[in-house]
C-alpha positions in Angstrom: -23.8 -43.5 50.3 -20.4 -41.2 50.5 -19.1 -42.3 47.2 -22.7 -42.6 45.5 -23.3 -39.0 46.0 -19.3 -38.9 44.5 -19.9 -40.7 41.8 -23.0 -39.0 40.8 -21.4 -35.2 41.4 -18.4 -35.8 39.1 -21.0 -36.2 36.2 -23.4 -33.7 37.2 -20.3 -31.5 37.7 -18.8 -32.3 34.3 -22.1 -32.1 32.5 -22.5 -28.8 33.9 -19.6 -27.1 32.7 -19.3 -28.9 29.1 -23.2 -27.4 28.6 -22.0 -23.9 29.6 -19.1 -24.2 27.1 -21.7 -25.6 24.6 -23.9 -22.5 25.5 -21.7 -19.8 25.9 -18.5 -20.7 24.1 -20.0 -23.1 20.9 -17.7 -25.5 22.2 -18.9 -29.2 21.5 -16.3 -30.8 22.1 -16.0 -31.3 25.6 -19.2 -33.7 25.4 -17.1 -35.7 22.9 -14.1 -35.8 25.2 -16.4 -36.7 27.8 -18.0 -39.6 26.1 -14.5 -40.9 25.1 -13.2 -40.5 28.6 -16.2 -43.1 29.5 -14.8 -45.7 26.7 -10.7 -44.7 27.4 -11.6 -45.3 31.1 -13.7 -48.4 31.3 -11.1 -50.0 29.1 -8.2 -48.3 31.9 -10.3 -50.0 34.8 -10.4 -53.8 33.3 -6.7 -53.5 32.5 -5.4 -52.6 35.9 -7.4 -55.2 37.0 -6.5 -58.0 34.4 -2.7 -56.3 35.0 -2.6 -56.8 38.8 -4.1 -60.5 38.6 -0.6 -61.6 38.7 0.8 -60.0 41.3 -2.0 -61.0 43.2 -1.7 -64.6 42.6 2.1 -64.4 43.2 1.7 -62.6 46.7 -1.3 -64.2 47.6 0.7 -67.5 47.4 3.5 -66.3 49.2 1.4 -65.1 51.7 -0.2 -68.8 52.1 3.8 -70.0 52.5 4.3 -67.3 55.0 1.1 -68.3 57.4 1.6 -72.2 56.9 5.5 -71.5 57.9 4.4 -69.8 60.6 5.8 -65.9 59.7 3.5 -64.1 59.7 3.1 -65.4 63.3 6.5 -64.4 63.9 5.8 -60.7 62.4 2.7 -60.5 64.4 4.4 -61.4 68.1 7.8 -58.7 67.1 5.0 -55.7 66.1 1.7 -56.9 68.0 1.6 -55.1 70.9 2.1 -51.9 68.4 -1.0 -52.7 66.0 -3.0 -54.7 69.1 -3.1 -50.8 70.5 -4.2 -49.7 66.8 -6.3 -52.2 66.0 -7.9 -53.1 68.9 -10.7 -55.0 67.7 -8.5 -57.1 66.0 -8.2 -60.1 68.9 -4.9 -61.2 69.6 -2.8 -63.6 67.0 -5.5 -63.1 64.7 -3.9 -63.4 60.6 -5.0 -60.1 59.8 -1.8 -58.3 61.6 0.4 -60.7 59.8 -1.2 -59.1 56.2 -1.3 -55.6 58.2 2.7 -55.7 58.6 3.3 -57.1 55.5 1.4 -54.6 53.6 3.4 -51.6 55.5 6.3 -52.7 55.1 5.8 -53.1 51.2 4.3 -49.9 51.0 7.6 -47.9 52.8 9.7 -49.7 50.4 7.8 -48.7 47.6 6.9 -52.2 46.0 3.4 -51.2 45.0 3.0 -54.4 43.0 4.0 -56.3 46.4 1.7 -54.2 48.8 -1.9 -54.7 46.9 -2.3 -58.1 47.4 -1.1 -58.3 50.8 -3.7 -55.1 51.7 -6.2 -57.1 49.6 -5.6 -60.5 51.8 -5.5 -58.0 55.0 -9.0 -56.6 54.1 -10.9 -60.1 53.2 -9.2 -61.1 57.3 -10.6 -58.0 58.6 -13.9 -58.4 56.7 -14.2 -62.0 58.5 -14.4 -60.1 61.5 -16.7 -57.2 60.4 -20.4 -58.0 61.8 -22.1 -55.5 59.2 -20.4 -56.9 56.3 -21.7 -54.1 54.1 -19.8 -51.9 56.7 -16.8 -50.6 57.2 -15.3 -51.5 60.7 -12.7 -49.5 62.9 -9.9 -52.0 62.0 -11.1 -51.5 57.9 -10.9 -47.7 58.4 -7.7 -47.3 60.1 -5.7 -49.7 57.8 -7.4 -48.0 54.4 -6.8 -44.4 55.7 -2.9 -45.5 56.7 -2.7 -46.2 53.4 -4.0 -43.8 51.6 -1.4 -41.6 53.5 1.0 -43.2 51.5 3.7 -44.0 53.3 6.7 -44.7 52.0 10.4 -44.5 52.6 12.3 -45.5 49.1 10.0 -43.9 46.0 12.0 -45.9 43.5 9.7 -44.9 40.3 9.4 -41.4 40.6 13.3 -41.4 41.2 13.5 -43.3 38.0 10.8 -41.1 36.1 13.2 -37.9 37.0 16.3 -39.4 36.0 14.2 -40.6 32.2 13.2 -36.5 32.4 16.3 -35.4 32.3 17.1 -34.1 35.9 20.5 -33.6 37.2 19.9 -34.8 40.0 17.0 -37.4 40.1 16.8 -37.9 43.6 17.0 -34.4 45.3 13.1 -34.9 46.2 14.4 -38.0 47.6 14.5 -36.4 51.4 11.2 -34.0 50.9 9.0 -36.8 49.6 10.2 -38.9 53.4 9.0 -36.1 55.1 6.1 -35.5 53.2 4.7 -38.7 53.6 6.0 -39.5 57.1 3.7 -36.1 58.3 0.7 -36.7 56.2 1.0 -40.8 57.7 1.0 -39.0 61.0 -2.1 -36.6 60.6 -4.2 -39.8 59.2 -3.1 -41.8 62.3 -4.2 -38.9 64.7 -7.6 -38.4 62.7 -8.4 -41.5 63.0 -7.2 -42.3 66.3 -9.2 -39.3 67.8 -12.2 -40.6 66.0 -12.2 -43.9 67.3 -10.8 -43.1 70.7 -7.4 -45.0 70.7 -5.1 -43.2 72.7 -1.5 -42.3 71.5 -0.2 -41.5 74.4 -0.1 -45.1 75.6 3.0 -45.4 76.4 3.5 -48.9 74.0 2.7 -46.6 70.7 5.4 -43.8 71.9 7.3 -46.3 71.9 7.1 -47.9 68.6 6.0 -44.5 66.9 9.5 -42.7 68.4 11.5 -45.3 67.4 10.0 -45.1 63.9 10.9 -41.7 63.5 14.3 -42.5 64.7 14.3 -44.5 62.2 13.5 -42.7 59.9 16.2 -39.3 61.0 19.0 -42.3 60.6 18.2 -42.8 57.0 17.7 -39.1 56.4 21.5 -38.5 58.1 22.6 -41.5 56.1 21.5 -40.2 52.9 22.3 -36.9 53.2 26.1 -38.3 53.3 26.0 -39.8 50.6 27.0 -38.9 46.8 23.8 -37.6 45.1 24.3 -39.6 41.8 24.5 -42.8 44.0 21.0 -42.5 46.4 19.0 -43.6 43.2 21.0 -46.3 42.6 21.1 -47.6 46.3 17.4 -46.8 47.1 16.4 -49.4 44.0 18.7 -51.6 45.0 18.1 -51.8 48.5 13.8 -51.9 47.2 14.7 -54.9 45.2 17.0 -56.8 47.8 14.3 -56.8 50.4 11.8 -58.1 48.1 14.1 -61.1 46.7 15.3 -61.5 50.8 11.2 -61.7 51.7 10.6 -64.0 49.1 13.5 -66.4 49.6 13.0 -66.5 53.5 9.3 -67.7 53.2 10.0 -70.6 50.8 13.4 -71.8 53.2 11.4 -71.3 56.3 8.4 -73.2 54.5 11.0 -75.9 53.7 12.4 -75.8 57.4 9.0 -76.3 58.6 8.5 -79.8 56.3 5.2 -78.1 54.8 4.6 -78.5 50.7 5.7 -75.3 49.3 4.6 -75.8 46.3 0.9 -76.6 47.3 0.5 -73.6 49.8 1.8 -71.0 47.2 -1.1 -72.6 44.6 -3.9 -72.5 46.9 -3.2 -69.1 47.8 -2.6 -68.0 44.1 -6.1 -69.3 43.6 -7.5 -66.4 45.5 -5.5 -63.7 43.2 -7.8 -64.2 40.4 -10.9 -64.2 42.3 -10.4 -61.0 43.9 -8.8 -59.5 40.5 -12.1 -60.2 38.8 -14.3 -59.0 42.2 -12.8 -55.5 41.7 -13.6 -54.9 38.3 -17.1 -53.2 38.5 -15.2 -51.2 41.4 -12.7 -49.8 39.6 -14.3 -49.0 36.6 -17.1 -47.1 37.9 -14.5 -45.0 40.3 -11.8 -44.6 37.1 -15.2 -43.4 34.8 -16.4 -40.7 37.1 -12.7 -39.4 37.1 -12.4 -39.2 33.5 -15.4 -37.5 32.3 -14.4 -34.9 35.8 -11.1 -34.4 34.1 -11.8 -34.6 30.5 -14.4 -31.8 31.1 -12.0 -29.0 32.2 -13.5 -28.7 35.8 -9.7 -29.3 37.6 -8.3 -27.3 35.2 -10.5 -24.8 35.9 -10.2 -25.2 39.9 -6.3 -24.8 39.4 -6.7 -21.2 37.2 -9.2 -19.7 40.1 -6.8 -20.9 43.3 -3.9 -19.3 41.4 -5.9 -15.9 40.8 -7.0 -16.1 44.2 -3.1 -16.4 45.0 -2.4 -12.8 43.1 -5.1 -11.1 44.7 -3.6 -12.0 48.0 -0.5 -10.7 47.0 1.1 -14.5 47.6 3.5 -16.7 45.4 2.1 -18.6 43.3 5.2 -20.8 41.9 3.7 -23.7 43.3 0.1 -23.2 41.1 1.8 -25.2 37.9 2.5 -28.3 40.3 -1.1 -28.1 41.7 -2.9 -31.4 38.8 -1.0 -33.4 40.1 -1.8 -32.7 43.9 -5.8 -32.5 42.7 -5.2 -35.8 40.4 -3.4 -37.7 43.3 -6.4 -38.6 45.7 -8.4 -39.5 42.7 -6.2 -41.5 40.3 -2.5 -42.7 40.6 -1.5 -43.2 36.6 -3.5 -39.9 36.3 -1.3 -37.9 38.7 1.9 -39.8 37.4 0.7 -38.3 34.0 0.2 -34.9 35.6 3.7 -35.2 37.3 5.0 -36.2 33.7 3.6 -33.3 32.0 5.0 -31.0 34.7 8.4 -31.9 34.1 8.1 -31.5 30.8 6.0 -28.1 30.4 8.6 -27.0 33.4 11.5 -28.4 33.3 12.5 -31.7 36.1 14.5 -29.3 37.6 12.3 -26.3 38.3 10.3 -25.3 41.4 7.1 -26.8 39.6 8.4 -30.2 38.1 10.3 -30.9 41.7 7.3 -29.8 43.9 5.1 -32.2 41.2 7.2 -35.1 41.7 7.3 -34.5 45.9 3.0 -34.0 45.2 3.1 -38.1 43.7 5.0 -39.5 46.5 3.4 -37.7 49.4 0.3 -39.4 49.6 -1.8 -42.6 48.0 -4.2 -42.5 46.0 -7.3 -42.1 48.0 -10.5 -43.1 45.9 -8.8 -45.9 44.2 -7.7 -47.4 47.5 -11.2 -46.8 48.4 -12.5 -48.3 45.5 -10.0 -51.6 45.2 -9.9 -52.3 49.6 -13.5 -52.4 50.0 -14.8 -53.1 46.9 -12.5 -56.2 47.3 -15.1 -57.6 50.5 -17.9 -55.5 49.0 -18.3 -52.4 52.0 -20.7 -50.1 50.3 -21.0 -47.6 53.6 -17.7 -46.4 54.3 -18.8 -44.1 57.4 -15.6 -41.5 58.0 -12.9 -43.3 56.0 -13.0 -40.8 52.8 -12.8 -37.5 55.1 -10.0 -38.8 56.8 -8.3 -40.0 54.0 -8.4 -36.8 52.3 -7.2 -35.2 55.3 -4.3 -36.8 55.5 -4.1 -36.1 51.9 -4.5 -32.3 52.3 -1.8 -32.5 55.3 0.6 -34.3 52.5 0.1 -31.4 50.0 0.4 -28.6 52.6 4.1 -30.5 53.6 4.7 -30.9 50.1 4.9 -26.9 49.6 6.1 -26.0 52.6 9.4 -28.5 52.1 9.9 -27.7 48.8 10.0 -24.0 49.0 12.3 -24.8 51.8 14.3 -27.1 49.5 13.8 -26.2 46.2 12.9 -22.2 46.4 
């Protein structure tokens, strides 16, 4: 019922505010936005869908490789006892933690097109566990709301969005984006956790969580050594390096294993198309609903009060012209990417605002498509506490995203 009463309040909301600028300003014209945003939208919806069908079929049949070769097996028994403590209503060697990892590890490398289909493939497993199959589970909820959190350790397009802008130095968000996303990752994973009564302190999940953010201070010191003109250049190439490495170790250790390659990867490309086309109706309702939201005025609007509210506080408000694409972010990705865009342009790639924008993209996921896509995939219509955690974590990744980048940037 969460994102009915959503879906409903963005157009009630929208209608609202293009009748009192009908009324009060003799301004038509946001009604004929609006209805365009409906069309412009739809038509958005289908395509990502229709766009994505590929990748799905591709890593869908990997995937099939991977589990008839037996790694994902391998993956599961190396990280198990990590996301058996997470996930513990998950049983033991079940396929879902060989998607779960997978998906992850995509998602820190920032291979987008490589994580959806695996998170997809995790979902449907998950679902086959799920007794109220128009529920979401514990399992569901913790994977979605990781996620949405958005972590992710190499963000190779927005690097490559601020060196086509004109920046000096494209990856100088490099180091506040990690941060960013490694703190809102963390908030979601407490939310949740606390919620669902999985205790961190288990000595197993120190474990594997402290030696992630070891991890994770290595690559910081590592990149702060190197040249800045060459950390773009080595954070795509080590992105694309792992994805060709994946790819080429599940086909050799399908061939070491004696199974047909070539039939596992087409029975598991099969599926691609079937959930491409299940997600339509999802997406396009979710994509509409943001559209006519936006096309009416209302963030803009929301952006002008916080920064008044700002100068009657007597705070800074350099951050304010950065704020879309922290509003847009939860609620569409190619709509904050345009926000971030138009930041960097209105601002400059180099100023407080276009910087902070681009660190804004990279802290989080976007949290009502994810909604929409993951559990529209297996058809979960009550979605108990996954949006307000979600968008805590998301509110935790913006918060970082200031706070770094005045530290960085200011």
């Amino acid at each position: 019922m969460v994102m009915t009463y959503l879906f409903v309040a963005f157009f009630v909301i929208a209608f609202i505010i293009a009748l009192v600028k009908l009324v009060f300003l003799h301004d038509a014209n946001t009604f004929t936005l609006m209805v365009q945003s409906t069309f412009d939208m739809s038509k958005t919806g289908f395509e990502i869908s229709i766009g994505i069908t590929g990748a799905l079929a591709l890593w869908l049949g990997l995937m099939k490789v991977a589990e008839d070769a037996g790694v994902v097996a391998l993956f599961s028994r190396l990280v198990g006892p990590f996301f058996e403590r997470l996930f513990p209503e998950i049983p033991k060697g079940h396929p879902a933690f060989g998607s779960i990892i997978m998906n992850f590890a995509a998602n820190m490398l920032g291979l987008d097109n490589a994580a959806t289909p695996l998170g997809l493939k995790a979902m449907k497993e998950m679902q086959e566990l799920n007794v109220a199959k128009d529920t979401a589970s514990n399992p569901q909820i913790m994977f979605l709301v990781l996620n949405t959190s958005g972590l992710t350790l190499i963000p190779v397009s927005i690097l490559a969005l601020r060196s086509q802008a004109g920046a000096a130095n494209p990856s100088d968000v490099f180091l506040p984006i990690l941060m960013t996303t490694f703190f809102s990752t963390l908030v979601g994973l407490i939310t949740v956790a606390l919620l669902q009564k999985v205790s961190l302190f288990n000595r197993v999940i120190l474990a594997y969580l402290g030696g992630i953010s070891a991890l994770i201070l290595l690559m910081l010191y590592w990149f702060q050594k190197l040249p800045q003109d060459q950390i773009s250049s080595l954070s795509s190439a080590i992105s694309s390096i792992f994805l060709m490495g994946i790819i080429l170790w599940f086909l050799l250790q399908g061939l070491y294993k004696k199974i047909n390659v070539y039939e596992s990867f087409v029975d598991g490309a099969k599926e691609g198309f079937i959930v491409a086309i299940r997600i339509i109706p999802f997406l396009i309702a979710v994509l509409v609903a943001i559209g006519v939201f936006r096309a009416s005025g209302a963030m803009d609007m929301g952006v002008q009060l916080i920064a008044k509210l700002l100068v009657l506080c007597g705070l800074n408000t350099d951050f304010v012209g950065a704020l879309p694409t922290a509003f847009m972010k939860p609620l569409s990705g190619s709509g904050a990417r345009g926000m971030m865009v138009e930041a960097m342009t209105n601002y400059g790639p180099d100023s407080f605002p276009g910087r902070l924008a681009c660190v804004f993209q990279g802290s989080t996921d976007t949290t009502f498509y994810v909604l929409a896509l993951y559990f529209g995939s297996v058809r979960i219509s009550k979605i108990r506490y996954a949006l307000s955690c979600g968008l805590i974590a998301d509110g935790a990744g913006i918060i970082a995203a200031i706070f770094l980048s005045y530290l960085f940037f200011h």
